[in-house]
C-alpha beads as a LAMMPS data file, in Angstrom:
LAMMPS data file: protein, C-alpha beads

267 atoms
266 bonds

1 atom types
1 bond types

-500.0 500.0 xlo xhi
-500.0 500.0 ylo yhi
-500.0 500.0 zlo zhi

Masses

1 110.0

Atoms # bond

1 1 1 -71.413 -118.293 395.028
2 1 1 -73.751 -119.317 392.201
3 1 1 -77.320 -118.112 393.195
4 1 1 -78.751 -114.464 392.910
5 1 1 -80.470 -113.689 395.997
6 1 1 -81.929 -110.745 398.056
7 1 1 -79.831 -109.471 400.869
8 1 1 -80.526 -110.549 404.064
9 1 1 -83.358 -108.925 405.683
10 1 1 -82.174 -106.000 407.997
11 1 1 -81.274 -107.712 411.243
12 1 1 -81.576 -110.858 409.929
13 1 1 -78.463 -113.497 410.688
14 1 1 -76.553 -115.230 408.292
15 1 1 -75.481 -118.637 408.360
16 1 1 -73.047 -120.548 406.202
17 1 1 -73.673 -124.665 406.207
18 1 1 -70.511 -127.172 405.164
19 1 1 -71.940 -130.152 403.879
20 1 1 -74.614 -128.636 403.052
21 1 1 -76.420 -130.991 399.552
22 1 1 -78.055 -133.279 401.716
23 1 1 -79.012 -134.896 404.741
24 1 1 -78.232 -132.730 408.202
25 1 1 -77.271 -130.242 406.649
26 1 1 -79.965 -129.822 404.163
27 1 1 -82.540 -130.096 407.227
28 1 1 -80.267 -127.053 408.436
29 1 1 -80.822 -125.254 405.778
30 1 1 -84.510 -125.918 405.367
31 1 1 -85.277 -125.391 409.261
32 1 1 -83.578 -121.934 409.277
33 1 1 -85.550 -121.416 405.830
34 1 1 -87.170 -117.502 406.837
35 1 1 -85.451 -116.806 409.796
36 1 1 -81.499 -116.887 408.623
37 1 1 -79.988 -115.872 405.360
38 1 1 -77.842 -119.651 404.462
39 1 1 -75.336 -120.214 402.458
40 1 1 -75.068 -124.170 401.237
41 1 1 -71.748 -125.163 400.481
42 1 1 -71.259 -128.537 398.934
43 1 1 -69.079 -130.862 396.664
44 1 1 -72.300 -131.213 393.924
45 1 1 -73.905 -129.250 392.269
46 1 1 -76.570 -130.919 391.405
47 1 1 -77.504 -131.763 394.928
48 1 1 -77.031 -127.855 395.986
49 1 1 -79.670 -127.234 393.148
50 1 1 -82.132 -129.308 394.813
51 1 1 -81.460 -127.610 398.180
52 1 1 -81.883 -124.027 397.110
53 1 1 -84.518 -124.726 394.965
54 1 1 -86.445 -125.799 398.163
55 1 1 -85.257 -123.654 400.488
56 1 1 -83.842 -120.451 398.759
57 1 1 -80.473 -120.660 400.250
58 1 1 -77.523 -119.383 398.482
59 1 1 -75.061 -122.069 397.253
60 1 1 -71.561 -123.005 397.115
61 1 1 -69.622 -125.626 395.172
62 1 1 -66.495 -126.801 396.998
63 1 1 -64.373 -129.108 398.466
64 1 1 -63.790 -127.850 402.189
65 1 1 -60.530 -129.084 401.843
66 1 1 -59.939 -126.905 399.618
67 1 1 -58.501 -125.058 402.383
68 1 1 -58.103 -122.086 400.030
69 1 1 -61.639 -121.892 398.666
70 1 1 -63.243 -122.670 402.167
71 1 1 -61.087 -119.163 403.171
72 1 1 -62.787 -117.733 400.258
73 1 1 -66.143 -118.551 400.658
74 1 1 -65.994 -116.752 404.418
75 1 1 -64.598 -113.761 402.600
76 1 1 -67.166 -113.967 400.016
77 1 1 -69.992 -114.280 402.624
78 1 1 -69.230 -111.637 404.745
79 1 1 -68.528 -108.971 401.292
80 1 1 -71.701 -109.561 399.969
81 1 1 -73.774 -109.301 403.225
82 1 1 -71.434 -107.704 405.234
83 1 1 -71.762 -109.671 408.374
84 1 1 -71.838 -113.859 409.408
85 1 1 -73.485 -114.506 412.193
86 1 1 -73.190 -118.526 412.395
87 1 1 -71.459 -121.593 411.346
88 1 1 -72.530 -124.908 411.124
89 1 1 -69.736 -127.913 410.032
90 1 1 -71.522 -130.553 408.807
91 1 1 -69.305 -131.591 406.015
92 1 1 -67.979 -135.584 406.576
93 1 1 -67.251 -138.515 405.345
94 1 1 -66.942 -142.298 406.801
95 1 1 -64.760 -144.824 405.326
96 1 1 -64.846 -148.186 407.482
97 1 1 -61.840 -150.551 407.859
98 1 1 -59.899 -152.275 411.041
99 1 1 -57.273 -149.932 412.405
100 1 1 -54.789 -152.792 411.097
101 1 1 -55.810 -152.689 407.625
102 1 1 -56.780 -148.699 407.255
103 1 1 -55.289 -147.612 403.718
104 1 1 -53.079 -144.306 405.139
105 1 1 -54.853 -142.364 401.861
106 1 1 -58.338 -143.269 403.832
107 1 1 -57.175 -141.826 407.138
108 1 1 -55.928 -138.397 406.035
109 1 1 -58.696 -138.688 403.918
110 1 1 -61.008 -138.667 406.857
111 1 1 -58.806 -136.474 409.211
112 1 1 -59.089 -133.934 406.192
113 1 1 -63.149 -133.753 405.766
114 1 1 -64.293 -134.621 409.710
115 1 1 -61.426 -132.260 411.579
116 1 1 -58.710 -129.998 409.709
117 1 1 -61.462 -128.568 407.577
118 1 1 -63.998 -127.640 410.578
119 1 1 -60.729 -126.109 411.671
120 1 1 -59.802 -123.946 408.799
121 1 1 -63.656 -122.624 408.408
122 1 1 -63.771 -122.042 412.250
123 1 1 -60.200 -120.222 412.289
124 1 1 -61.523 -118.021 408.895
125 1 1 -64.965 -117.161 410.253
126 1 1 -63.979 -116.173 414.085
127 1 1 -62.775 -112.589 413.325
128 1 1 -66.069 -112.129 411.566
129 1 1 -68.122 -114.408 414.140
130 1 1 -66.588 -112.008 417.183
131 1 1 -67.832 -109.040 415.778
132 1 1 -71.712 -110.220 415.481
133 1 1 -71.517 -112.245 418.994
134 1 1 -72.217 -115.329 416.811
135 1 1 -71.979 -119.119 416.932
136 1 1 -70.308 -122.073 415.505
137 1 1 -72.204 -125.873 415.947
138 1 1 -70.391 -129.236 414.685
139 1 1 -71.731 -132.274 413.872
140 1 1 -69.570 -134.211 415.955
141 1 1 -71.054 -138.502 416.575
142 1 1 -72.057 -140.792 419.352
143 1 1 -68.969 -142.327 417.770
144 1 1 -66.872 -140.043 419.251
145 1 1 -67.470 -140.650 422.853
146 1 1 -68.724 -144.976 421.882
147 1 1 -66.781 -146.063 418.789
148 1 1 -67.328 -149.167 416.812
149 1 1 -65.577 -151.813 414.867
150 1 1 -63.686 -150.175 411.708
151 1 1 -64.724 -146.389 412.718
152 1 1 -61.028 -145.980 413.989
153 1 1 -60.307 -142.610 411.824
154 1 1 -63.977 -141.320 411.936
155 1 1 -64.092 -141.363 416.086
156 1 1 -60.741 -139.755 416.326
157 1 1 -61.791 -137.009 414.141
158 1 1 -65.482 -136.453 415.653
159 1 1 -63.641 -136.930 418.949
160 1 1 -60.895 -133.971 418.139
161 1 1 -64.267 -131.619 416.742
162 1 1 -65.786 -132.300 419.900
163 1 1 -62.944 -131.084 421.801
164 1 1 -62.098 -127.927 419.380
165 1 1 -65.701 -127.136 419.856
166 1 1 -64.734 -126.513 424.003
167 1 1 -61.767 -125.048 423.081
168 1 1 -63.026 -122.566 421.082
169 1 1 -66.393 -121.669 423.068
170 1 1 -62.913 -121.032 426.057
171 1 1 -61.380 -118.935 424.089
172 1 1 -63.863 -116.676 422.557
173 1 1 -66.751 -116.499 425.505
174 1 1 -65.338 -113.336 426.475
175 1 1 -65.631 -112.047 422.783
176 1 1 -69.666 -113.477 422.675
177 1 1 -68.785 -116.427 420.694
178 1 1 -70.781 -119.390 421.345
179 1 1 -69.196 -122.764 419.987
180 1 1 -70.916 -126.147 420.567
181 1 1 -71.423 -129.276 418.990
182 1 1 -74.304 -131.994 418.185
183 1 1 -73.419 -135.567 418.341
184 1 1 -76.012 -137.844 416.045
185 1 1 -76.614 -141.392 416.664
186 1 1 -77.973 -143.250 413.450
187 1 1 -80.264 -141.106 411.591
188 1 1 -81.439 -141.897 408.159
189 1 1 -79.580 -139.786 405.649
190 1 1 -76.722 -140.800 402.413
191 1 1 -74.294 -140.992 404.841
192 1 1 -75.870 -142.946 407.412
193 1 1 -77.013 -145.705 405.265
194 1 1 -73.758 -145.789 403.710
195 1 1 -71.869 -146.452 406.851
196 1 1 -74.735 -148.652 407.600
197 1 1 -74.363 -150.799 404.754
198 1 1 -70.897 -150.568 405.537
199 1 1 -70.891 -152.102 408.683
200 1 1 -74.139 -154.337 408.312
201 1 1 -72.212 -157.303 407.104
202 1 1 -74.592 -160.115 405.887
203 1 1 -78.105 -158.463 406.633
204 1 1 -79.849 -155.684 404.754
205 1 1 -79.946 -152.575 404.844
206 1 1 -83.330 -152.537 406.362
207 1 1 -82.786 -155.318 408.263
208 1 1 -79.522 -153.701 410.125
209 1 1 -81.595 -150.768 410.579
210 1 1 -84.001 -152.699 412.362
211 1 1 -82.018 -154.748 414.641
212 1 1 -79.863 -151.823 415.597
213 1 1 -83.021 -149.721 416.700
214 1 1 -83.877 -153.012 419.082
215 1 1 -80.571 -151.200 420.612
216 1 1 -81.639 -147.796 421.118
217 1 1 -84.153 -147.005 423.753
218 1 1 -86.386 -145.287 421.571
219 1 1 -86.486 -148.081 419.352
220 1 1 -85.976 -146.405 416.000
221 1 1 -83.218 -144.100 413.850
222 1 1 -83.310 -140.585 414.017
223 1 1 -84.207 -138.213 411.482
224 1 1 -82.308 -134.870 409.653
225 1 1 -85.394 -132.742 410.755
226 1 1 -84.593 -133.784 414.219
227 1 1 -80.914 -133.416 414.308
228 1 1 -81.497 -130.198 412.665
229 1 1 -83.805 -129.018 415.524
230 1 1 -81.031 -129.047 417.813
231 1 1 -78.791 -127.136 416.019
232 1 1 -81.145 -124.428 414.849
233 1 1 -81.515 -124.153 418.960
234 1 1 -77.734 -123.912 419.121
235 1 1 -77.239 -121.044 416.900
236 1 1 -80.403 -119.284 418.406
237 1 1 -80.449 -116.312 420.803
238 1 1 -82.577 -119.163 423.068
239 1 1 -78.889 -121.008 423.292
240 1 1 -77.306 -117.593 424.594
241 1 1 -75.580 -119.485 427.367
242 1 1 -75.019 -122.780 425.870
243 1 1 -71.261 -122.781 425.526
244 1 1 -68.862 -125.670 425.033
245 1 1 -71.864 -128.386 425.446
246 1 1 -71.890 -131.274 423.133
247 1 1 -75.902 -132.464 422.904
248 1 1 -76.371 -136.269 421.509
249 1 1 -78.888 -136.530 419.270
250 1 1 -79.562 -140.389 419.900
251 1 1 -82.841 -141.527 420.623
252 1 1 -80.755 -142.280 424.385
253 1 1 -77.965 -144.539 422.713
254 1 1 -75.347 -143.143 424.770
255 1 1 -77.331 -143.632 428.118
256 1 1 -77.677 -146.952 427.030
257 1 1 -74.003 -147.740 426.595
258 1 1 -76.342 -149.984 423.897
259 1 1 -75.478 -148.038 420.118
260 1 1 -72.712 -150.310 418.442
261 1 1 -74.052 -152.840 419.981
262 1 1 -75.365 -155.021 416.746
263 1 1 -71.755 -154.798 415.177
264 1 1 -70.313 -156.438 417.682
265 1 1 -71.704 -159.919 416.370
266 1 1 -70.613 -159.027 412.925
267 1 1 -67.271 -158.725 413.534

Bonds

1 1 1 2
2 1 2 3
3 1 3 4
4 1 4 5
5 1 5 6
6 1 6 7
7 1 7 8
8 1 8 9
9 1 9 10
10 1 10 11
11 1 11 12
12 1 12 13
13 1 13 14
14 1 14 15
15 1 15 16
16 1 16 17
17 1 17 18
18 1 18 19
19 1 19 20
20 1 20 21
21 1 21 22
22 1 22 23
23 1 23 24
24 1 24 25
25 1 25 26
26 1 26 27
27 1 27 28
28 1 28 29
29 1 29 30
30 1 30 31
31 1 31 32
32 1 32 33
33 1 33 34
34 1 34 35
35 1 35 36
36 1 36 37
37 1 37 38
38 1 38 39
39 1 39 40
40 1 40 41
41 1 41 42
42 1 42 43
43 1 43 44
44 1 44 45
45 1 45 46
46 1 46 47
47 1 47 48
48 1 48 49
49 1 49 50
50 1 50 51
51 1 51 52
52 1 52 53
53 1 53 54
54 1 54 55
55 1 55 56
56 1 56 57
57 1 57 58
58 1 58 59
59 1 59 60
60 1 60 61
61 1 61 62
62 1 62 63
63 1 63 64
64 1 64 65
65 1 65 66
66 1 66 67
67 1 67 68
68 1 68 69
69 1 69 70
70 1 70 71
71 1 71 72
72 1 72 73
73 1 73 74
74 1 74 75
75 1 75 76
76 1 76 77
77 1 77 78
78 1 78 79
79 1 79 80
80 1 80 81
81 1 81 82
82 1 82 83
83 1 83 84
84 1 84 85
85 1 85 86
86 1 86 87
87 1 87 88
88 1 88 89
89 1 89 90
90 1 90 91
91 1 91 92
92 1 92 93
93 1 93 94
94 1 94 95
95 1 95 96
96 1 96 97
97 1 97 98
98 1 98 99
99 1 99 100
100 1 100 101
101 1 101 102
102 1 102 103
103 1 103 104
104 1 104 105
105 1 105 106
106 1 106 107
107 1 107 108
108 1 108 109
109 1 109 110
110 1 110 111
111 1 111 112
112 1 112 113
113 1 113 114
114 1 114 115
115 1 115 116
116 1 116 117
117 1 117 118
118 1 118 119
119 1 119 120
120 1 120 121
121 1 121 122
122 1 122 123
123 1 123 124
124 1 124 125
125 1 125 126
126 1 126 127
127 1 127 128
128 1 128 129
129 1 129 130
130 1 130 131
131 1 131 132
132 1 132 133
133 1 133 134
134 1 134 135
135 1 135 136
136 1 136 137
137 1 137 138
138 1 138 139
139 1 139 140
140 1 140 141
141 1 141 142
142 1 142 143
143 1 143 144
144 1 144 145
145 1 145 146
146 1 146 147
147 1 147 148
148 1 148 149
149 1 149 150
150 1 150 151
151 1 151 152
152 1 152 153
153 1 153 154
154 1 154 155
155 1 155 156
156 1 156 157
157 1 157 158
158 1 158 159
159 1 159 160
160 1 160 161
161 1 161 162
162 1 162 163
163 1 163 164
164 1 164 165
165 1 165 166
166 1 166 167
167 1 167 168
168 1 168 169
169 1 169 170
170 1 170 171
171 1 171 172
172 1 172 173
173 1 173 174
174 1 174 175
175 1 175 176
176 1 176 177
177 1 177 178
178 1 178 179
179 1 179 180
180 1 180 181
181 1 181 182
182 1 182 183
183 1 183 184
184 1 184 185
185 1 185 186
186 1 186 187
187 1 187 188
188 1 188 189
189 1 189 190
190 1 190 191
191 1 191 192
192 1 192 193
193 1 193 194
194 1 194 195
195 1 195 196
196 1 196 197
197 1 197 198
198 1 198 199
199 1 199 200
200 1 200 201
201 1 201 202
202 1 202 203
203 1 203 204
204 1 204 205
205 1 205 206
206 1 206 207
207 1 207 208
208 1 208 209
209 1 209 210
210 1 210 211
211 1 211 212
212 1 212 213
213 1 213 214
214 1 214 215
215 1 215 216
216 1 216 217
217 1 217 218
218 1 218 219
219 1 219 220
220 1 220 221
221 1 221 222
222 1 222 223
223 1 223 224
224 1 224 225
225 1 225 226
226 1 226 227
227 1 227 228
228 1 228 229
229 1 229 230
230 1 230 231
231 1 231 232
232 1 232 233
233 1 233 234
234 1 234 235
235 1 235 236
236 1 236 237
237 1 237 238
238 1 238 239
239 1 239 240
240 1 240 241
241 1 241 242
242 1 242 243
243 1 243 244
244 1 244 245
245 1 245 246
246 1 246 247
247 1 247 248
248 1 248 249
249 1 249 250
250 1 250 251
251 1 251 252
252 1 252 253
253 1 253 254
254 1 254 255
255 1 255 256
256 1 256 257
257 1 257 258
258 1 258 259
259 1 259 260
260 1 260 261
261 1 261 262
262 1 262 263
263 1 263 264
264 1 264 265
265 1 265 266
266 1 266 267
């Protein structure tokens, strides 16, 4: 880890963030800002500096699937403050293509970041997780449960978190373990103007933004803050019997049946 910081504060919780350099999971870490002790993990270091610079979390560089160094990072977590209390897998990427012309590099690609690594931090940090009764909350997608056009690998992987969220929160209730997930619709962040831009074929990015919020009930795109909300809730005491839940983070998209709406005319 590459920040000097105080221990956390005697009965204070500590929280490690995938994916943590910007967007949701920068909003994590800035939201739990005072009440947790986080650890930022991240591919840049740069964008880490900016993070903990604002939020005085401690900071990681590496690539989750790494599956070595995300091992290591647990380890390293729990020896220098002797405990983990929570776990929040935000790490992901997007890369957008038709099923029948998905490069096999971008699939495993995708399959690596959005669902084997959750798995391999989840698997490291449950021994350590049992003993403080603590919790684990993925960023799963409305795209898992109402896909789009070229979002093939990315809704198969937020589909499989989703379900090794549940399977999880069944296995380790009895120990205390809480695992759930949140499931964003479009909020603003890198990401989500990248798959945006992406998919937005011919308009904007502004301009896709706007007609796609004329599909969401609330008429607009989410925020980080807000999708951050929801998780710090998740990890909380105040979640003590929220187990196996999956909470869409949408503006009512889902409800709707209304979210990938817009792409369907640029296809």
């Amino acid at each position: 880890m590459s920040r000097e910081v105080d221990p956390a504060p005697p009965g204070g919780s500590v929280v490690i963030v995938t994916g943590g350099g910007s967007g949701i999971g920068a909003a994590v870490a800035e939201r739990l800002m005072g009440i947790s002790r986080v650890v930022v993990c991240d591919r840049c270091q740069a964008s880490l500096d900016v993070v903990a610079a604002k939020t005085k979390a401690d900071t990681a560089v590496i690539d989750v699937t790494d599956y070595g160094a995300a091992r290591k990072l647990v380890a390293d977590v729990v020896a220098r403050y002797g405990r983990l209390d929570g776990l929040v897998l935000n790490a992901g990427i997007v890369v957008t293509a038709p099923v029948a012309d998905m490069a096999m590099d971008d699939w495993h690609r995708q399959i690596d970041v959005n669902l084997t690594a959750p798995f391999v931090m989840a698997q490291a940090a449950l021994p350590h997780l049992i003993e403080s009764r603590g919790a684990i909350v993925a960023v799963s997608s409305v795209g898992a449960v109402q896909t789009g056009p070229g979002l093939g690998a990315y809704a198969a992987a937020k589909a499989g978190i989703s379900q090794l969220m549940k399977c999880i929160a069944y296995e380790n209730a009895r120990f205390g373990v809480r695992a759930n997930a949140v499931a964003p619709g479009w909020i603003r962040t890198e990401m989500g103007d990248e798959e945006m831009r992406a998919l937005s074929i011919g308009d904007g990015l502004e301009a896709a933004y706007r007609k796609v919020s004329e599909h969401v009930p609330q008429r607009r795109a989410g925020t980080a803050m807000e999708a951050a909300e929801v998780i710090a809730f998740l990890l909380s005491p105040a979640a003590g019997f929220v187990n196996g839940a999956e909470y869409a983070v949408d503006g009512g998209s889902l409800i709707a049946n209304s979210g990938m709406t817009y792409f369907d005319s640029q296809m």
